[in-house]
N, C-alpha and C positions, 0 to 999 in steps of 0.2 A: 181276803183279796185286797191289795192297794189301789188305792185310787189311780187313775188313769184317764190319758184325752186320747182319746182316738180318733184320727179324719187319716181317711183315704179318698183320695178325688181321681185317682186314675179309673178309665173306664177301659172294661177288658174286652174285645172285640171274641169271640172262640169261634173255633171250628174252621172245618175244609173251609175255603174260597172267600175268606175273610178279609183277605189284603184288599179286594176291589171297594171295600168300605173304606179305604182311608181316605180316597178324592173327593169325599162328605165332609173328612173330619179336619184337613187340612185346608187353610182360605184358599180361594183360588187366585188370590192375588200373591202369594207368599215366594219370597224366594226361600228355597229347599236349600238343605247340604243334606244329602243322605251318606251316614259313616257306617263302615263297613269291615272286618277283618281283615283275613286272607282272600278272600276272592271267592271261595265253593258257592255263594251268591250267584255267581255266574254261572255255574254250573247247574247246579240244582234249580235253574229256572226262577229262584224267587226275585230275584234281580228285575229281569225283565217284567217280572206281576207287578213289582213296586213299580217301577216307571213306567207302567202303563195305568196304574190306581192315578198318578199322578199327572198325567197328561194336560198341554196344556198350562204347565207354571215352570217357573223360572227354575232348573235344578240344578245343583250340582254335585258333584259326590270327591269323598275321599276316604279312601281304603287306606290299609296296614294298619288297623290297631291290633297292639298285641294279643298274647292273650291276659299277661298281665299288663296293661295299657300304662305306659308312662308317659311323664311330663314333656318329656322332649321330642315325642311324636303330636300329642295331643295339642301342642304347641303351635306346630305347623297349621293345625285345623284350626285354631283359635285365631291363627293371621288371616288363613283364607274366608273365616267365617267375615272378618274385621272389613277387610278389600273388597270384597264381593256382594257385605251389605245383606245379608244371609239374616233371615227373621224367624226362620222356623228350621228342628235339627230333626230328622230323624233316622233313628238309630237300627238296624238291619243287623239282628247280629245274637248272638250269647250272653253273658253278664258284663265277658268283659268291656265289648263293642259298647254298652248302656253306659258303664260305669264310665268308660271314656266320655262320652257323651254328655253326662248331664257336667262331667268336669268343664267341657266347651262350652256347655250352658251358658255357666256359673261364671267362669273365666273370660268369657267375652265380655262380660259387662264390668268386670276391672281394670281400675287404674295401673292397679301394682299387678307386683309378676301374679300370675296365678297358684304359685306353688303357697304365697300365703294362704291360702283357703285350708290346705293342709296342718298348715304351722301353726295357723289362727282357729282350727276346731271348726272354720264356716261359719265363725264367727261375724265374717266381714263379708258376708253370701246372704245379700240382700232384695237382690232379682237374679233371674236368667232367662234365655230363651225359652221359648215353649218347644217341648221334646212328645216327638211322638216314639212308637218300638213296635218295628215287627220283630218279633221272639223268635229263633232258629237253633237254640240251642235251652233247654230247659233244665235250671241249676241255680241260680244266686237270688232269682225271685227279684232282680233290680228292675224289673221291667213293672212293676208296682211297689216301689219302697221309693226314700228320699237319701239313699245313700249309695257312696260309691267307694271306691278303692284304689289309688295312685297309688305307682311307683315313680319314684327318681332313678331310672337309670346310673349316675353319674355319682351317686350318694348311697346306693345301693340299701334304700328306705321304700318302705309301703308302709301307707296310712289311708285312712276312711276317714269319709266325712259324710256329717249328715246336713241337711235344708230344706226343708218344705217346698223352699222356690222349684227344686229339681223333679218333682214329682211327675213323669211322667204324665201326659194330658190323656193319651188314649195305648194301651199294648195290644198287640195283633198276636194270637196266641192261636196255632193250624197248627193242629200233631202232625200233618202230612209233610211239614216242611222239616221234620226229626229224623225221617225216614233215610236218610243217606247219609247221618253221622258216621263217623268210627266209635267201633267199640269202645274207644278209651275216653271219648270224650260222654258218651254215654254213662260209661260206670262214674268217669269225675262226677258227671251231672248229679246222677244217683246219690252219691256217697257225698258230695256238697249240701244239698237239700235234707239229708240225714242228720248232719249236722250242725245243720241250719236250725233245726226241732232240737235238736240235744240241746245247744245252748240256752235255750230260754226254757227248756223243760228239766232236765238233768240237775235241778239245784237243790233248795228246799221245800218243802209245801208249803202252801201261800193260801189253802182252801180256796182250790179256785178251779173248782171241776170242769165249767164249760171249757177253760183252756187244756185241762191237760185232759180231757177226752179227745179236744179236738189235735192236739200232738199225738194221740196215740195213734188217733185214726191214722193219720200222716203216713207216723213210722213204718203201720203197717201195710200199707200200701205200698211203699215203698221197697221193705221187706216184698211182698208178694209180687209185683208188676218189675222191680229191676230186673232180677235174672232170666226174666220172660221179654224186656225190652232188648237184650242180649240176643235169647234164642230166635225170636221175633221181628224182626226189626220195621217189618210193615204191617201190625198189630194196630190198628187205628184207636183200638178201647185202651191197648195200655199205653200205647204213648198221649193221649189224650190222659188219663188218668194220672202219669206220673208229669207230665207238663203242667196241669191245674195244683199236683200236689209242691212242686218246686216253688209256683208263685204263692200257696198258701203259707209255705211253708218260712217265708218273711218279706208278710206283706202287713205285718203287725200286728195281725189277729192275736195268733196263739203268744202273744208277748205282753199284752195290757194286762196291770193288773198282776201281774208274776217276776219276780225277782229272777234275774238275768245274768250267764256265766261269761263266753265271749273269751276266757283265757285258753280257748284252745286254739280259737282264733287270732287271737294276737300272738301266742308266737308260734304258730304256723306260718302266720305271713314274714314275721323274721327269717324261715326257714326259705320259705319263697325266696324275699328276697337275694340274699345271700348262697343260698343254693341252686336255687332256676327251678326249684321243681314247682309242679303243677299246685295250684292251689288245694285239689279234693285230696291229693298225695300228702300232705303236710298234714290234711285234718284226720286221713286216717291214721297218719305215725302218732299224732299227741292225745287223739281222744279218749282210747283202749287206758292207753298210760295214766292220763287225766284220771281217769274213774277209777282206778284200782290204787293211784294214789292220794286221792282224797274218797275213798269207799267210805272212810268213819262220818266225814262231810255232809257225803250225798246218800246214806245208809236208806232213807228210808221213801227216798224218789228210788232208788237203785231196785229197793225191793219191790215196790209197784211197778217200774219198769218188765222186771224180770215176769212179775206177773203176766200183768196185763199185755206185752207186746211180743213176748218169749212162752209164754204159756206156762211157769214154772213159777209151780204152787206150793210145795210140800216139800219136807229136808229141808237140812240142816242151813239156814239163813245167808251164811257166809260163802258155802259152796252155791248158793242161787246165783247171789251177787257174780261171783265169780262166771257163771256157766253163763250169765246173760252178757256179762263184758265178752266171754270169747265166744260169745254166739254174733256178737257184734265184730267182734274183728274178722270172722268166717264171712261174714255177710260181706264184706269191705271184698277182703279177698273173692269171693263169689265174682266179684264185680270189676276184677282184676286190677285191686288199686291195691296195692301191696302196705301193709302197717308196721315194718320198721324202718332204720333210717337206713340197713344193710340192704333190704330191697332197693335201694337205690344209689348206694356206691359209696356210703356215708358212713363213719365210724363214730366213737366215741369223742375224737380228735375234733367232729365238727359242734361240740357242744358249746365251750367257754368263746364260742365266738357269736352264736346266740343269745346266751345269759350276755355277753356286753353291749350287745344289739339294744337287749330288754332294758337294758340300766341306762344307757345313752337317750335314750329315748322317752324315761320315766315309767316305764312297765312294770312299777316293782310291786304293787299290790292290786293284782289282780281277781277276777271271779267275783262271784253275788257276794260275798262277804271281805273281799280283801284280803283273804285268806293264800292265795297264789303269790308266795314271795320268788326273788329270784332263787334261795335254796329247792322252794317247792318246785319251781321251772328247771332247774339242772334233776333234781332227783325223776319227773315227767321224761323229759329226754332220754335221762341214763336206764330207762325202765323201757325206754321206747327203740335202744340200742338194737 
């Protein structure tokens, strides 16, 4: 196991009727911006809980982040935080609403544009507001990490950044508030939080048991409670069960200590951005591909996986490998997120504008080893056809 510093300071509030704690955890002196997506906030009643938790302080709100959140919306929020004198942010929403968020953090408190914090790694991301989160959407685990994920519209670029300053203060985490998702944003959640664990599990052994028990347990839960949050959809134990497993699932636990892949992620989000499609959509076209093209890599995580999460003990080693990768793209599917780039209108044709994405950008050695070149990133894709 490698060395590792661990702190987590966000405090996670669970359960039914949990929002009425945040008028404890927020001053009552504080002027508010609560940000927001599309608006089902308003529908699904959590709207009205948060403004009434809140009662009594200065609020104000701003809606339409996307779902991938760009700079030129998030922008807007950073003048209104600026004008209005806004001292505390919080965030009402999915990963992507957070991820917007702690960007306005961050970005309030600079000189320069904000898209340096991108450019600069968050290098130059030396305070920010304090950010609270109620969670309505359970998938990127940002609602307890220190990192978020920008796009540029205009640039047609997404990148992450990570800063301690961001760390959410407290996340509000009611399975009840999951209860009127759509199915698809459902299966994303699922199938995001899947591959949230693959990345930091799926590499090489690192003898480092407590973490990759505690990944298997994940997976399989996940495995077991998605296609039941599906059939179910007001199931209070599994949506409770796979909400606590999304935020376990990178909140840095199962990550200390273990060598970390992440290239499925970087160019999925190429894919994002350049294609529009969904974030969970991207990880399940490149992850399937990912493992079957570096199987000799990941041989012998591949074969414990296959074990331990797939139940597939015996025969011939390479047929294992193989039946636990398409037991994983079944499972995707299950979940109605489709794992080539033809499920989504996309050909061979959209590959070399990817691999130029990845080199523009400096992505050319990717994964726990560096072993992910732009060859390995074209042959992933053309496997993911």
């Amino acid at each position: 196991m490698h060395n590792f510093d661990f702190h987590n300071p966000t405090r996670i509030l669970f359960g039914d009727g949990q929002i009425e704690r945040i008028g404890k955890l927020v001053p009552s002196e504080a002027r508010v911006l609560v940000l927001y997506g599309g608006g089902s906030i308003r529908a699904n009643g959590t709207f009205d809980a948060v403004m009434a938790a809140l009662a009594g302080r200065t609020v104000f709100e701003f809606g339409g982040i996307e779902p991938n959140p760009t700079v030129e919306t998030l922008s807007e929020a950073i003048a209104l935080v600026r004008r209005e004198r806004v001292d505390f942010l919080l965030a009402v929403g999915g990963g992507s609403v957070i991820d917007g968020t702690k960007f306005v953090a961050a970005g309030a408190m600079l000189d320069a544009d904000p898209w340096t914090i991108l450019e600069q790694h968050a290098k130059n991301v030396h305070a920010a507001l304090p950010i609270g989160v109620v969670l309505t959407l359970p998938a990127t685990g940002s609602e307890m990490n220190a990192a978020a994920v920008i796009t540029r519209k205009r640039t047609r670029e997404k990148f992450a950044f990570v800063a301690r300053s961001v760390y959410p203060q407290f996340a509000v985490l009611d399975p009840t508030r999951t209860y009127t998702l759509p199915a698809r944003q459902v299966g994303n959640g699922v199938v995001d939080a899947f591959v949230h664990v693959m990345e930091q599990y799926m590499t090489v052994p690192a003898q480092a048991k407590v973490q990759d028990r505690f990944a298997e347990g994940l997976l399989l839960t996940l495995v077991e409670d998605g296609p039941q949050a599906l059939a179910l959809p007001a199931d209070y134990d599994v949506r409770a069960n796979l909400m606590w497993t999304a935020t376990l699932a990178l909140n840095g636990l199962i990550g200390t200590g273990v060598p970390q892949d992440w290239s499925t992620h970087t160019i999925g989000h190429e894919l994002t951005a350049l294609y529009g499609l969904d974030h969970a959509q991207t990880l399940a076209i490149v992850l399937p591909s990912m493992l079957r093209v570096r199987r000799a890599a990941k041989r012998a995580k591949l074969l414990q996986y296959a074990a331990r999460v797939w139940d597939l003990h015996s025969g011939d080693e390479d047929a294992r490998i193989e039946a636990a990768i398409a037991r994983t793209e079944d499972f995707f599917r299950a979940m109605g997120v489709g794992t080539k780039l033809s499920d989504y209108g996309l050909g061979r044709d959209a590959i070399p504008a990817v691999i130029a994405a990845l080199e523009a950008h400096g992505m050319t050695r990717m994964g726990e080893t560096g072993e992910v070149t732009l060859d390995v990133a074209r042959e992933v894709l053309d496997g993911a056809a």
